[in-house]
C-alpha positions as CSV (number, residue, x, y, z in Angstrom):
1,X,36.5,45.7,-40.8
2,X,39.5,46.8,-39.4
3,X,41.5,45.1,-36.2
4,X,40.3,47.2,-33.3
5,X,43.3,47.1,-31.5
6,X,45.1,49.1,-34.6
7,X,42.3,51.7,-34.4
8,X,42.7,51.9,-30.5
9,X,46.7,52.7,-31.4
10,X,46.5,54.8,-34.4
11,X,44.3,57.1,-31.9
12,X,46.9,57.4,-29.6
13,X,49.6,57.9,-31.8
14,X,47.9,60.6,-33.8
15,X,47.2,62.5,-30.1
16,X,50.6,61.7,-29.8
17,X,51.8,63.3,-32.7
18,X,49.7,66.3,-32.4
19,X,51.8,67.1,-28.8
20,X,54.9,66.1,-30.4
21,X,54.6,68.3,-33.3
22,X,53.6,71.5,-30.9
23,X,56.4,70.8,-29.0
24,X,59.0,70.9,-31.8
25,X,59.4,67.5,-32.8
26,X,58.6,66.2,-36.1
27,X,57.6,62.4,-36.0
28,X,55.0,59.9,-34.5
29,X,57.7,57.9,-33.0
30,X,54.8,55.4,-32.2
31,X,54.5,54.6,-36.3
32,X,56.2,51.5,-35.7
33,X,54.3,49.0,-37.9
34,X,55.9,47.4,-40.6
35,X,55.3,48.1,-44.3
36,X,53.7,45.4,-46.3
37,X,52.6,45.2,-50.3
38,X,52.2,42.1,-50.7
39,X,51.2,39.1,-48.6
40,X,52.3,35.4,-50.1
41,X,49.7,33.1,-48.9
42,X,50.0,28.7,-48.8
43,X,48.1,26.5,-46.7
44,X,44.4,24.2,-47.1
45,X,40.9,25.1,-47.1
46,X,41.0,27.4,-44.3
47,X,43.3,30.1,-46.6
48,X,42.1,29.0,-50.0
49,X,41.1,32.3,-51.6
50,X,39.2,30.6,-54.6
51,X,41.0,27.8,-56.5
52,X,37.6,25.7,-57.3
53,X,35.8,28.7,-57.9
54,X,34.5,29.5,-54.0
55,X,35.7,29.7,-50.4
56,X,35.1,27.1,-47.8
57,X,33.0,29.0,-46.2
58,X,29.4,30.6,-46.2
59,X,28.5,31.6,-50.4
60,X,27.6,35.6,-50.5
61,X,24.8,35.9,-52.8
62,X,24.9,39.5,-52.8
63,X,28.2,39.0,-54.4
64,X,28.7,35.4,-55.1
65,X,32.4,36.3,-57.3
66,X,34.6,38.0,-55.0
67,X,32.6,36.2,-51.6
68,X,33.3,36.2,-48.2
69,X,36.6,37.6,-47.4
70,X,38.5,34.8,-45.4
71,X,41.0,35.4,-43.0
72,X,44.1,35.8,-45.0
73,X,42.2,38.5,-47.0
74,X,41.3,40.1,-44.1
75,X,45.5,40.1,-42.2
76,X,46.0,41.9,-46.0
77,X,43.1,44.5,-45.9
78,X,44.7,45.1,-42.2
79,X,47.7,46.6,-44.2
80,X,46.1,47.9,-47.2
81,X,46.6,45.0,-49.4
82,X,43.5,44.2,-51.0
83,X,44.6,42.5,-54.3
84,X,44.4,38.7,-53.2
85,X,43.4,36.0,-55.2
86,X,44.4,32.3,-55.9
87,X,47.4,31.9,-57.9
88,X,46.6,28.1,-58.4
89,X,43.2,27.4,-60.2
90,X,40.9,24.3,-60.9
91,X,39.4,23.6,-64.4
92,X,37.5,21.0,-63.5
93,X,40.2,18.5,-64.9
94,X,43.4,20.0,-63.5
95,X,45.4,22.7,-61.9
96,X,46.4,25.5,-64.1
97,X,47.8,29.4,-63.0
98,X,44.9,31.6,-62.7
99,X,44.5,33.9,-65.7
100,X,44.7,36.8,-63.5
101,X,48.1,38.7,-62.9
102,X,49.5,39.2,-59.6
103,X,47.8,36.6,-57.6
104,X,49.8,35.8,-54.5
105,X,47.8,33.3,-52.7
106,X,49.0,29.7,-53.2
107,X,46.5,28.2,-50.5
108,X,44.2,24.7,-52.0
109,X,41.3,23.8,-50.6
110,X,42.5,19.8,-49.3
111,X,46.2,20.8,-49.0
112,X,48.3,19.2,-46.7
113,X,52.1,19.2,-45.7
114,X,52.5,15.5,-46.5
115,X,50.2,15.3,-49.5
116,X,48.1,12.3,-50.2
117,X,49.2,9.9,-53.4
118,X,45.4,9.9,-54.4
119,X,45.8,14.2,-54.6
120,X,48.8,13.7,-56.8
121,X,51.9,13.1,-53.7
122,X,54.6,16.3,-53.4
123,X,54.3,17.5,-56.6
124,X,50.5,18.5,-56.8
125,X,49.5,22.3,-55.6
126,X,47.7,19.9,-52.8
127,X,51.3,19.9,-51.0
128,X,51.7,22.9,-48.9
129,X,55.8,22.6,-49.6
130,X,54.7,22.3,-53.4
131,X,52.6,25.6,-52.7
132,X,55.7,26.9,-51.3
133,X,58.4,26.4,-53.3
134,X,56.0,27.4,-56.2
135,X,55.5,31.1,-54.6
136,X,59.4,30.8,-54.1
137,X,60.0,30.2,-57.6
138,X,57.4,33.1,-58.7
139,X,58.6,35.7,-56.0
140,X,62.7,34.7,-56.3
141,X,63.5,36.5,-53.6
142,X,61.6,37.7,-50.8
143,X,61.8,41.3,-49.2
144,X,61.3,43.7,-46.0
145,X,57.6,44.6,-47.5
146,X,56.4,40.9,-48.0
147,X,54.3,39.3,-45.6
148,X,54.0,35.4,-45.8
149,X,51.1,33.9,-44.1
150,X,51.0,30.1,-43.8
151,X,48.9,27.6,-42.0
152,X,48.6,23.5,-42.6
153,X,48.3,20.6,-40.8
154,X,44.6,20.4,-40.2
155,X,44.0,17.9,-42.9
156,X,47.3,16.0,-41.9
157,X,45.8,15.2,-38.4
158,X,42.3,13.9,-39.9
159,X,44.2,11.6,-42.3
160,X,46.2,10.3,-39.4
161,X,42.9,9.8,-37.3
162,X,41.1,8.4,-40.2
163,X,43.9,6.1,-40.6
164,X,44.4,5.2,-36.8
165,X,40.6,4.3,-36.5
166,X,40.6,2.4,-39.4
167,X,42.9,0.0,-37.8
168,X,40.4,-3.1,-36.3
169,X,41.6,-5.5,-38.3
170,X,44.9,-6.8,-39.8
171,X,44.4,-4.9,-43.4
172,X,43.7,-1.6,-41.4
173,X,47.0,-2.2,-39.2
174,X,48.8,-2.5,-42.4
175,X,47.2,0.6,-43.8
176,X,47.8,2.5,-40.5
177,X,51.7,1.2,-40.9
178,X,51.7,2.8,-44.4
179,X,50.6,6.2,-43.4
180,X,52.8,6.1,-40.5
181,X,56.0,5.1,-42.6
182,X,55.4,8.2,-44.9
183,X,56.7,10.1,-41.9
184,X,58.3,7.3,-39.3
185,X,61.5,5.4,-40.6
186,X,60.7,0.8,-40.6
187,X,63.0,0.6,-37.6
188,X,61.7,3.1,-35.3
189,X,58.2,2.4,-36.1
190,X,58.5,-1.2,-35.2
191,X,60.1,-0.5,-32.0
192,X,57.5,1.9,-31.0
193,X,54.5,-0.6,-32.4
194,X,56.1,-3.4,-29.9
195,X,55.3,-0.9,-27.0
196,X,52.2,-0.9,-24.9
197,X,49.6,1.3,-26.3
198,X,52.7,1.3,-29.4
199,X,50.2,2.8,-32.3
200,X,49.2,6.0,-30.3
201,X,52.9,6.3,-29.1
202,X,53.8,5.9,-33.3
203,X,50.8,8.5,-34.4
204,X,52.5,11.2,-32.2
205,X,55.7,10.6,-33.9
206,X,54.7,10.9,-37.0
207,X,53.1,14.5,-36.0
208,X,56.1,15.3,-34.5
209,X,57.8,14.5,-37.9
210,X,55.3,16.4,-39.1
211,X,56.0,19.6,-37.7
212,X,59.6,19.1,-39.1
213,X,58.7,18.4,-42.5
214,X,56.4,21.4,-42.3
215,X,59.2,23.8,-40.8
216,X,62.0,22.5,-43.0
217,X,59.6,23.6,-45.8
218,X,59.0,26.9,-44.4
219,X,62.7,27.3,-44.1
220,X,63.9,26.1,-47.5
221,X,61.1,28.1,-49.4
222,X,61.0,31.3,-47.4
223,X,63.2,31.8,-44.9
224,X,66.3,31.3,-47.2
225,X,64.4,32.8,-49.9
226,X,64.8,36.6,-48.0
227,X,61.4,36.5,-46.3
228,X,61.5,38.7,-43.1
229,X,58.3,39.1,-42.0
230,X,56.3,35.1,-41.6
231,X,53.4,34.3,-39.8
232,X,53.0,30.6,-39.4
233,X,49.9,29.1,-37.9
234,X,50.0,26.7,-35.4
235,X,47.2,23.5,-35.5
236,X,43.9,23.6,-34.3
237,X,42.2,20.8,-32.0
238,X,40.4,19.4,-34.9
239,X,38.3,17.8,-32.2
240,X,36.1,20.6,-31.2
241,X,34.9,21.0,-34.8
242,X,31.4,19.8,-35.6
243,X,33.2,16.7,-38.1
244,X,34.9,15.6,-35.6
245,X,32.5,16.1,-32.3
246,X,30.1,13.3,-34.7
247,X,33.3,11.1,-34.9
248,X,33.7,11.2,-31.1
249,X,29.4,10.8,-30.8
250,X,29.9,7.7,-33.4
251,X,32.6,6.4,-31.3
252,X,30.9,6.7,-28.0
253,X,27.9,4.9,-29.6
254,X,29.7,1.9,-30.7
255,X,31.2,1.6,-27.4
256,X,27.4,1.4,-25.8
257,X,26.9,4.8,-24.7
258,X,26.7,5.8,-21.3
259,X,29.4,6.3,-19.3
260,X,31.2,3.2,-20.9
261,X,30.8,5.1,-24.5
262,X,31.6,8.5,-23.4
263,X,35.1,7.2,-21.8
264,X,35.7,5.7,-24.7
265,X,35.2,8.9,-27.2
266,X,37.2,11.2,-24.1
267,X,40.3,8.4,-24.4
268,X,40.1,8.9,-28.4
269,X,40.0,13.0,-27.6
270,X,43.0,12.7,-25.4
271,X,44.7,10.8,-28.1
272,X,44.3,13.3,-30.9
273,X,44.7,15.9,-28.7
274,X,48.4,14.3,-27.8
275,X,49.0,14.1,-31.1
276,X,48.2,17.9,-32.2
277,X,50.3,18.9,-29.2
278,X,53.4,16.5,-30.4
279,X,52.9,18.9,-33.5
280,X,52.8,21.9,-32.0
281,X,55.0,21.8,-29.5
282,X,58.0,20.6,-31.9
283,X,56.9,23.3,-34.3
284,X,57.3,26.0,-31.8
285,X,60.5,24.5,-30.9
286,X,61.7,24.4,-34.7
287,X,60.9,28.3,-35.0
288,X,60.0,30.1,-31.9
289,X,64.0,31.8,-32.0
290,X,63.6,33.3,-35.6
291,X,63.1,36.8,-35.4
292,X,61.5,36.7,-38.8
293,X,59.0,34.3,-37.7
294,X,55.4,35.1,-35.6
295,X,54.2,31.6,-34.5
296,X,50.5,32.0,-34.2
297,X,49.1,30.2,-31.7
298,X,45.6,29.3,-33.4
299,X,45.1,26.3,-31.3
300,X,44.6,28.4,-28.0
301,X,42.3,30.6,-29.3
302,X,40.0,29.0,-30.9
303,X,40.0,26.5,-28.4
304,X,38.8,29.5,-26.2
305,X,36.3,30.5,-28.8
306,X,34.6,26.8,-28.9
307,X,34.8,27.0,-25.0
308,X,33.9,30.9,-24.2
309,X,31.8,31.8,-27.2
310,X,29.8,34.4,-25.7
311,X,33.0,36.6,-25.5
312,X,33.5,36.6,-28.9
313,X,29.6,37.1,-30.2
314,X,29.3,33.6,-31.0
315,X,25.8,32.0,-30.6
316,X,26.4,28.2,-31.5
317,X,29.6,26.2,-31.5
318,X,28.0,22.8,-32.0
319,X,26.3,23.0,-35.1
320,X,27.2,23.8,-38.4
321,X,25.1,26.5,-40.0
322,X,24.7,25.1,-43.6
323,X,23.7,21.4,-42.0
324,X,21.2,23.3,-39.6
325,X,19.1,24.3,-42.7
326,X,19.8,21.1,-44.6
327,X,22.5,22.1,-46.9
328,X,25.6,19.5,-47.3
329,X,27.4,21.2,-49.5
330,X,29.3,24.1,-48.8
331,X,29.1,25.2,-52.5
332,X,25.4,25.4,-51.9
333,X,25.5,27.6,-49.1
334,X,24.6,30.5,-49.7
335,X,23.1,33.7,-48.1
336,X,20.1,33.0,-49.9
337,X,19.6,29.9,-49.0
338,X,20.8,30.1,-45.3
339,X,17.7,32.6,-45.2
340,X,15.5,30.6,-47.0
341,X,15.8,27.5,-44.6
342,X,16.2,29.7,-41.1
343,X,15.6,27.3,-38.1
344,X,12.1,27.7,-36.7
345,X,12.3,30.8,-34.5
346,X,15.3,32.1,-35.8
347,X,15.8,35.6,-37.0
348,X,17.4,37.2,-40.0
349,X,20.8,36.8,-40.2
350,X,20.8,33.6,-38.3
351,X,23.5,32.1,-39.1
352,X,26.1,35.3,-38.7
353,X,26.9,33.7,-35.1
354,X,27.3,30.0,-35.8
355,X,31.3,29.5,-35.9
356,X,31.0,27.0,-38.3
357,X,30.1,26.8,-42.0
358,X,30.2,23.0,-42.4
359,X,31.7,20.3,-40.1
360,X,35.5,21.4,-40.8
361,X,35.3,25.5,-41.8
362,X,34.8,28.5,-40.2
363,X,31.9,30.7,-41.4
364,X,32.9,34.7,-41.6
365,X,32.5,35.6,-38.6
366,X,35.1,32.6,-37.7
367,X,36.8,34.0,-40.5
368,X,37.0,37.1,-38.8
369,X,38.0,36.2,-35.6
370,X,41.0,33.8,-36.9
371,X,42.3,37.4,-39.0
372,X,41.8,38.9,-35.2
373,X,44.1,36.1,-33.9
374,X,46.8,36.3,-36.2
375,X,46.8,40.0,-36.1
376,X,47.0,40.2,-32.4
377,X,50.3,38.0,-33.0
378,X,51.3,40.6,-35.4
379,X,51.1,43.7,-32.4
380,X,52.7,41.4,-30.1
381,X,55.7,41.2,-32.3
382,X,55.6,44.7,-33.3
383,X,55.0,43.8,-36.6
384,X,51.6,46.4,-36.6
């Protein structure tokens, strides 16, 4: 499917060359898009082109190997790019480069931009810098015809929620203090814990830290590496996704219900939501003035997408398709069985306008319309 917009302009600029051409000239002066043959791809789950094997998103039975295209594929296709497959690949024991030449997406399922000891810390293809200064290393040097793509942060802001809630007690404090401290030097982090309401103060910190560590990546492995041309996505709220809307039922529950539980999961909304804005406005500010760089804002559209879904031909925002007929693993998901456990009264093809796949991932169609967001930031810049 291509971007409507582009087929809107390539309309025009072929009349437009047609009128040019009769009246003597010799070029379609709107042909402005870049060129691009490759796109380098890093980031988590929601660009993961196939390390373990299949996307985190809805299975295609009809071709269960190549899949769904995600979004990333799709921003490719858009420019006539349609070799992409994951340069990092899971044997079941480890990480090893995928037997297939050329693969320029560097994307794992789980990544993050501070990466987890448990996953293996900076040095495992879990760390989106280690994604990036892997490509960097592969590539050497970027050019005017590369397009890098990179998104993160997602799985950073559950840890830190994880982490937060988990903090009722002395030994969850000290375990909140440790996450914290991976991003948040001792001495600031006490000061800001001595503070009234000091641990939500210290969480949006850390995310602002965050969004350093991330862009200092971004500029040590691509920027000074010759790269031109960068899309970098901006984080989503992680709240309006069907995980998260049963940690906010959860915590409304424990807090009684009623109006006494549902101020207690909107206060824990507003928190998160704090922090994801800490991240993304100090990522804007860290690379908003680069020319090379397109700062997508994915936050503000799919936030419009959760809250407008009828504008976009989505159905159900809520619910996750593969949940609705009983599947909990996103493996498992597949067109075939999707159809095979419809909802009573639903139709064929069901689950084509749910948004979600599981609790955390899109399904294709959200697939789709993420590709539509970041190539609308594309045309803004001029880039297509």
């Amino acid at each position: 499917m291509k971007y409507t917009r582009r087929l809107h302009l390539a309309a025009l600029a072929s009349l437009a060359a047609a009128l040019i051409t009769a009246c003597g000239g010799g070029s379609n002066f709107f042909d402005d898009r870049i060129e691009v043959t490759r796109v380098v791809v890093a980031g988590d789950s929601l660009a993961d082109a196939g390390t373990f094997g299949y996307k985190f998103t809805v299975q295609n039975s009809a071709a269960p190997a190549a899949g769904f295209p995600i979004f990333t594929e799709l921003v490719a296709q858009e420019f006539d790019v349609n070799a992409q497959c994951n340069y990092f690949a899971y044997n079941g024991t480890t990480f090893v480069q995928n037997a297939q030449a050329g693969c320029t997406n560097y994307a794992v399922g789980g990544g993050r931009i501070v990466n987890t000891a448990a996953q293996g810390g900076a040095a495992s293809p879990f760390s989106i810098p280690f994604q990036l200064a892997t490509a960097a290393s592969v590539v050497g040097n970027y050019g005017p015809k590369d397009l890098v793509v990179v998104d993160g942060g997602g799985n950073d802001a559950a840890d830190l929620v994880t982490a937060f809630l988990g903090a009722t007690d002395a030994a969850g404090a000290a375990v909140y203090e440790a996450f914290l401290l991976q991003q948040v030097d001792r001495v600031t982090l006490d000061a800001m814990l001595a503070q009234p309401d000091g641990a939500v103060v210290a969480g949006s910190r850390y995310m602002t830290n965050l969004a350093d560590t991330f862009a200092n990546a971004i500029n040590t492995n691509v920027i000074a590496k010759g790269a031109v041309h960068v899309a970098v996505l901006n984080m989503p709220d992680i709240t309006l996704t069907p995980r998260f809307q049963a940690v906010l039922a959860q915590v409304s529950q424990a807090n009684g219900g009623g109006t006494a539980g549902g101020q207690a999961a909107a206060q824990l909304q507003a928190v998160i939501r704090q922090w994801i804005g800490s991240f993304n406005t100090r990522l804007s500010n860290n690379l908003r003035s680069d020319t090379r760089i397109v700062l997508v804002d994915f936050n503000a559209d799919f936030t419009d997408e959760v809250n407008n879904p009828a504008k976009y031909g989505v159905t159900n925002v809520r619910d996750s398709a593969c949940t609705v007929a009983g599947i909990n693993d996103v493996r498992l998901c597949t067109t075939t069985a999707l159809e095979a456990n419809r909802p009573a009264g639903a139709a064929a093809g069901w689950w084509q306008t749910y948004a979600f796949s599981d609790g955390f991932h899109p399904t294709p169609l959200g697939h789709r319309l993420l590709a539509d967001t970041v190539l609308r930031a594309l045309e803004k810049e001029g880039w297509l």
